[in-house]
TORKOLGU-586066 format. One record per residue (C-alpha): chain; x, y, z. Coordinates in steps of 0.1 Angstrom, whole numbers, plus 2048, in hexadecimal, padded with zeros to 3 digits. Layout:
BEGIN
NODE chaine   X   Y   Z
NODE      A   X   Y   Z
...
REM end
This chain:
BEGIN
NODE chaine   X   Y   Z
NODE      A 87F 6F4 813
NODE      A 86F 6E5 835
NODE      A 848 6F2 830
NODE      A 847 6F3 85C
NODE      A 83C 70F 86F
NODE      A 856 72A 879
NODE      A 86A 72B 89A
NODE      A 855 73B 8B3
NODE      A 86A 75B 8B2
NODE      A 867 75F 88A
NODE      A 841 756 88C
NODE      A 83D 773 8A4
NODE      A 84B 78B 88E
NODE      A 839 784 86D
NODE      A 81F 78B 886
NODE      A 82A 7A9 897
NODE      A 832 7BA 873
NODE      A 80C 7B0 867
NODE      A 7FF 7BE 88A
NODE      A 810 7DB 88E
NODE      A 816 7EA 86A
NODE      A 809 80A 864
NODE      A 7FC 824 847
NODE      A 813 842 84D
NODE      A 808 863 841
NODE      A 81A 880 854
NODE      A 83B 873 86C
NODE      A 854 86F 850
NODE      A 876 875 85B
NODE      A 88D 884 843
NODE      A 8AA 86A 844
NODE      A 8AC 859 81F
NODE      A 8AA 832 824
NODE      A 8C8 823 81A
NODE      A 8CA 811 7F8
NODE      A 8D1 7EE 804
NODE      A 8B3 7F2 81A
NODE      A 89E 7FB 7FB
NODE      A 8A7 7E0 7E6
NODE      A 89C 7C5 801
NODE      A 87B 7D8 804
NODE      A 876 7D0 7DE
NODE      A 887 7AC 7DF
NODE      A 86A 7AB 7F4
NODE      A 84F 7B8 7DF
NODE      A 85C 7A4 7C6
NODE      A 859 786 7D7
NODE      A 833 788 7DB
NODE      A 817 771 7D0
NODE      A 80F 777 7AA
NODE      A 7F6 761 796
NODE      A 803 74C 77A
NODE      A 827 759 786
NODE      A 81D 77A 76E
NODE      A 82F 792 786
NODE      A 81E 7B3 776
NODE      A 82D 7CB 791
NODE      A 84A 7E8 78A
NODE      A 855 800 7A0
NODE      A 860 823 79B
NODE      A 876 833 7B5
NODE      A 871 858 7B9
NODE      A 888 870 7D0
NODE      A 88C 88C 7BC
NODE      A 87A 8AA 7CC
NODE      A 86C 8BB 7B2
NODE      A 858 89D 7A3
NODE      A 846 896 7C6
NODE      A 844 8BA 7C6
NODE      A 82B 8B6 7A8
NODE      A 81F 894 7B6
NODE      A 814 8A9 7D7
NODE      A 802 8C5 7C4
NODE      A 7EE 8AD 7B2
NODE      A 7E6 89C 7D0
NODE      A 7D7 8BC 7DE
NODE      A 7C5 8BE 7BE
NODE      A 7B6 899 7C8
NODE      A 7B2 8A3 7EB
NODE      A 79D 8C1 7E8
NODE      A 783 8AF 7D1
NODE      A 785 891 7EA
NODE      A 77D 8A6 804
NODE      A 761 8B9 7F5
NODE      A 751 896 7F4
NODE      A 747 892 818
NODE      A 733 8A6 830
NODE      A 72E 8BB 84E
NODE      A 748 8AB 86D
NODE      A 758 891 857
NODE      A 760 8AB 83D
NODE      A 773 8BD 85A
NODE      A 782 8A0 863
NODE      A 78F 894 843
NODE      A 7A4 8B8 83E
NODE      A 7B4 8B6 862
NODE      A 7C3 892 855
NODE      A 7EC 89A 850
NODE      A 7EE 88C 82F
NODE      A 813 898 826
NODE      A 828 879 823
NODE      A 82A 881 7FE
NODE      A 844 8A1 809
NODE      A 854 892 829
NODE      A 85E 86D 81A
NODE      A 87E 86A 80D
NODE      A 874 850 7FA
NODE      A 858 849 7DF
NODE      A 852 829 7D3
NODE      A 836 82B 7B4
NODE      A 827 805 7AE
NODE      A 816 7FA 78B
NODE      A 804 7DF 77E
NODE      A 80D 7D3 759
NODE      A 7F4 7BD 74E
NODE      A 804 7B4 72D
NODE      A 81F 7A9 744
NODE      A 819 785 73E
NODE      A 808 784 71A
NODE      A 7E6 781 711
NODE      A 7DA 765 724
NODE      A 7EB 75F 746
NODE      A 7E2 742 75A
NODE      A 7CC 748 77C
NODE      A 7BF 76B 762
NODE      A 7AB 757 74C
NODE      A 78C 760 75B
NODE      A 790 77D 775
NODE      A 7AA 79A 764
NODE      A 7A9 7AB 781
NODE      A 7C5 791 78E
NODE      A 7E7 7A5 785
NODE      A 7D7 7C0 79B
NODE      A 7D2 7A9 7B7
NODE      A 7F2 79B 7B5
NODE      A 803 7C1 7B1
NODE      A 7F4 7C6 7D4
NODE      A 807 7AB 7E6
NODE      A 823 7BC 7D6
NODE      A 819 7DA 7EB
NODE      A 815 7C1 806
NODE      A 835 7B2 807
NODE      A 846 7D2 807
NODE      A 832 7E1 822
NODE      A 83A 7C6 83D
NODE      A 85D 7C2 830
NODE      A 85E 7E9 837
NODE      A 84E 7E4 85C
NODE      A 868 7CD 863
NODE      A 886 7E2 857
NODE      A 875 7FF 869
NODE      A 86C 812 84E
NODE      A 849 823 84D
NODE      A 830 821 829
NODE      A 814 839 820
NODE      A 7FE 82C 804
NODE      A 7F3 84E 7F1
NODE      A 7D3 845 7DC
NODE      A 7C1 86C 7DC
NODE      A 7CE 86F 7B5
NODE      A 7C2 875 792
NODE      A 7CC 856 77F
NODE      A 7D5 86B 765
NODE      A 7EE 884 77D
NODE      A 801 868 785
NODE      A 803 85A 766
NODE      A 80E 87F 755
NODE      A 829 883 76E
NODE      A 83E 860 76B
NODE      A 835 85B 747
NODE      A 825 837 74E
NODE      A 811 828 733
NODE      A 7EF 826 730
NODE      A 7EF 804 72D
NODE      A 7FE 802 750
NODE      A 7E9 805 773
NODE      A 7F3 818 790
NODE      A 7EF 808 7AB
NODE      A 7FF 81A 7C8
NODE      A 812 837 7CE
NODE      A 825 830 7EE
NODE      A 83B 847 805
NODE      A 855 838 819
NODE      A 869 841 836
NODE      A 879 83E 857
NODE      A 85F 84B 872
NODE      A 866 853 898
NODE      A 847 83E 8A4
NODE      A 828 82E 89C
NODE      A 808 831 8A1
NODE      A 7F8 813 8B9
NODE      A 7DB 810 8A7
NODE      A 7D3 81B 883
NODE      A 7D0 83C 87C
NODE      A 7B1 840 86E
NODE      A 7A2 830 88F
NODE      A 7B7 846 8A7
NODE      A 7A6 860 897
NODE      A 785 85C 898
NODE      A 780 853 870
NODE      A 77B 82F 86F
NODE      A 77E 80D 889
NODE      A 785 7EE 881
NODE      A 76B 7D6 880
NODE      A 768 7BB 894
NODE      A 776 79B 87E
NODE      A 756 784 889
NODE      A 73F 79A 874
NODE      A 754 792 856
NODE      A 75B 76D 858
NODE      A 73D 755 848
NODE      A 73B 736 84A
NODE      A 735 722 827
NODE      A 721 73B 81A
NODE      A 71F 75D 819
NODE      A 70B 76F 833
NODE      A 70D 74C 849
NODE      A 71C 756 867
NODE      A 738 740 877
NODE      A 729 728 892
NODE      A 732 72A 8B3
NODE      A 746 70F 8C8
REM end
């Protein structure tokens, strides 16, 4: 396989699905996303980056509407405590957030971590077993641009109890959850992130993150 850059037009639209992916939490349509459709989006979650090849992810599909019936009431649960936790105007801001994707999504695509996956000692984990975590998350990544390019909209739901989640699929203790996502076809997208639309959160400026050789340095200037 020729290791070159893409054609202009491909490199553009790795790109464009990076840029212009979004966390959607409220403009689910109804329409279920067809099954051929769904099984790219995992070919490519399942394509991702894992250390020592240990592949830890599985995914559990979940339509039915009684079990995100029970997912949703124990995200209220979650939210409710979550909001309780911050004060005065930001409080008020956090409850006006539409957080309903877990209702309107068709589709809901639960993501684990097995860290057994691989066997005691995996190579790349020797020394850092945080890795099959790490690696679950490109997993999420994959799938997530994948999605923007199929024009599919993801909401990552992480206001749970562990132990909720766990209670309602029946997923071993041994295995981590590592993201409940909601998937669906949306009418639009937002320009910029949500969160920053809406007064919760900007994005910093990338020059304030980048050191150079060290942490703290800051990059030179040309």
């Amino acid at each position: 396989m020729p290791a070159g850059p893409f054609a202009p037009a491909a490199r553009e639209a790795v790109y464009r699905a990076i840029h212009t992916r979004r966390d959607v939490r409220d403009q689910f349509l109804p329409d279920p996303l067809p099954e051929d459709l769904v099984l790219r989006l995992l070919q490519a979650a399942h394509a991702a980056p894992s250390v020592g090849f240990m592949q830890p992810w599985s995914f559990i599909l979940i339509r039915d509407g009684e079990t995100k019936a029970k997912a949703h009431a124990a995200f209220q649960r979650a939210n409710d405590e979550a909001a309780a936790m911050f004060a005065g105007e930001q409080q008020a801001l956090y409850r006006n957030l539409k957080l309903e994707g877990l209702l309107k999504a068709p589709l809901s695509i639960v993501v684990t971590s097995d860290p057994d996956r691989a066997g005691p000692v995996v190579l790349g984990r020797t020394h850092n077993p945080k890795m099959d975590l790490y690696s679950t998350v490109c997993a999420v990544q994959n799938l997530w641009l994948a999605a923007r390019a199929e024009g599919v909209g993801v909401g990552w739901v992480s206001i749970f109890r562990d132990e909720d989640v766990r209670a309602l699929l029946g997923i071993p203790q041994r295995v981590e959850i590592v993201a409940w996502l909601c998937l669906g076809y949306v009418g639009d997208l937002y320009v910029e992130p949500e969160l920053a639309i809406k007064g919760w959160r900007q994005r910093l400026p990338l020059e304030d993150l980048v050191f150079e050789g060290r942490w703290g340095d800051a990059k030179a200037s040309e």
